[in-house]
N, C-alpha and C positions, 0 to 999 in steps of 0.2 A: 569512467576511467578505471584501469587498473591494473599495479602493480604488477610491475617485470623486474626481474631479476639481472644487471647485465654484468657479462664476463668475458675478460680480459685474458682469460689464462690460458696455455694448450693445452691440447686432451691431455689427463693425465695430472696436471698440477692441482697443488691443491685448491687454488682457486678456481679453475674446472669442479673442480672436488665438490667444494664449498658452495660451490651457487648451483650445485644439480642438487646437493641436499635438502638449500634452503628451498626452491623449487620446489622439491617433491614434498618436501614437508609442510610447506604452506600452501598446496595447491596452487602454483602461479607459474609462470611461464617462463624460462629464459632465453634471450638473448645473448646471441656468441657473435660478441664483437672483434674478439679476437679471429676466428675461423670469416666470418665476414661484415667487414669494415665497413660497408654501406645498408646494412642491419637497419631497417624503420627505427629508429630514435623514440621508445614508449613516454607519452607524458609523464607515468610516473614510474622513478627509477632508481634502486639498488644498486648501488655502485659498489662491486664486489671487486677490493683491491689487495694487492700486497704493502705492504707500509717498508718502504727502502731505507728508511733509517727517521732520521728528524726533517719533520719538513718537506719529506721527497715523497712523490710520486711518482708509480710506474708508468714509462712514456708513454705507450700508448695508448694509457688512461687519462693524461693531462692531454696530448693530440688528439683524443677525439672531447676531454672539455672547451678546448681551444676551439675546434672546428663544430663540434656539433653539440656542445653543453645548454646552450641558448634555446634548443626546441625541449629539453624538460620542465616540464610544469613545476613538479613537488620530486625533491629526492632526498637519499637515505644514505649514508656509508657501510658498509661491513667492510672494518679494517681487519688483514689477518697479519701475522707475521709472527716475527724473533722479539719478544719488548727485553729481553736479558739484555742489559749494559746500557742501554739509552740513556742518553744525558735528559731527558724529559719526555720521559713515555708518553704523556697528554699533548703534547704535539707533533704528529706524526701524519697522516695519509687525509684523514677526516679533517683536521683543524687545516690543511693546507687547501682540500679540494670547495670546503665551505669557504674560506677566502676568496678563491677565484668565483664559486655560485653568488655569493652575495656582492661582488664587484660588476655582476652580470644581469644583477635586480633579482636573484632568484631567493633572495631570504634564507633563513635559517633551515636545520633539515627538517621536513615534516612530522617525520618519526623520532623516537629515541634511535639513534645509532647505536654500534657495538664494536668492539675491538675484541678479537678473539686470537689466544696464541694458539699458533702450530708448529711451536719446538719445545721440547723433544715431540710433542705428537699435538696432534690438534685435539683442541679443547672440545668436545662433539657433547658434553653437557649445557657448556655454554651454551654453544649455536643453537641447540634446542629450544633454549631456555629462551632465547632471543627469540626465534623463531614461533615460538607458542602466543611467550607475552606482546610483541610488536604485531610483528608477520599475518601471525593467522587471523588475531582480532581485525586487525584494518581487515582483511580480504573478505571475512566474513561480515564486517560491516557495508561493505560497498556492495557483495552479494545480492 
């Protein structure tokens, strides 16, 4: 098995942005489910979203958990977004999408997840930092 990266976002957006980084920076592959919707489903999967405020998730990320979240083995969140003003920054895109996984039998997430801001700019120490300590070690461990 081995980690995919999957994204949601159009060319261009940051989550585009965000999962060709993670990608390249952890040697791993992704997946653009946004560009095409019937994408092989990898067992193990980065769920690389935007966080729409408390609780919400980007529809076509909860549409394809709805319809095809059930063929992931083991997955991961990379939540990005705005957290200025939230009424409870801790629950947001992750703590909604682990609800519906583990309502599905699919357990906790395998890895540490991450929430990274990109306003005023994206946080690209963060994602690094995530990407090194998470990321690269799995990838090198299943190597």
């Amino acid at each position: 098995m081995a980690w995919k990266i999957g994204c949601w976002g159009r060319p261009g957006s940051n989550s585009a942005k965000l999962a060709a980084h993670i990608a390249q920076r952890a040697g791993l592959e992704m997946v653009d489910f946004f560009g095409n919707r019937d994408a092989a489903v990898p067992s193990e999967l980065v769920i690389v979203t935007p966080n729409h405020g408390d609780a919400e998730v980007q529809e076509d990320v909860e549409n394809f958990l709805v319809a095809r979240g059930r063929e992931v083995q083991r997955w991961v969140v990379l939540e990005i977004g705005n957290y200025y003003g939230f009424d409870d920054w801790g629950y947001g895109a992750r703590e909604r999408i682990a609800l519906f996984m583990k309502k599905n039998g699919k357990g906790d997430e395998a890895l540490p997840g991450a929430g990274i801001d990109t306003l005023p700019q994206i946080d690209w120490a963060t994602l690094d930092r995530w990407c090194d300590t998470v990321l690269s070690k799995e990838a090198a461990h299943v190597a």
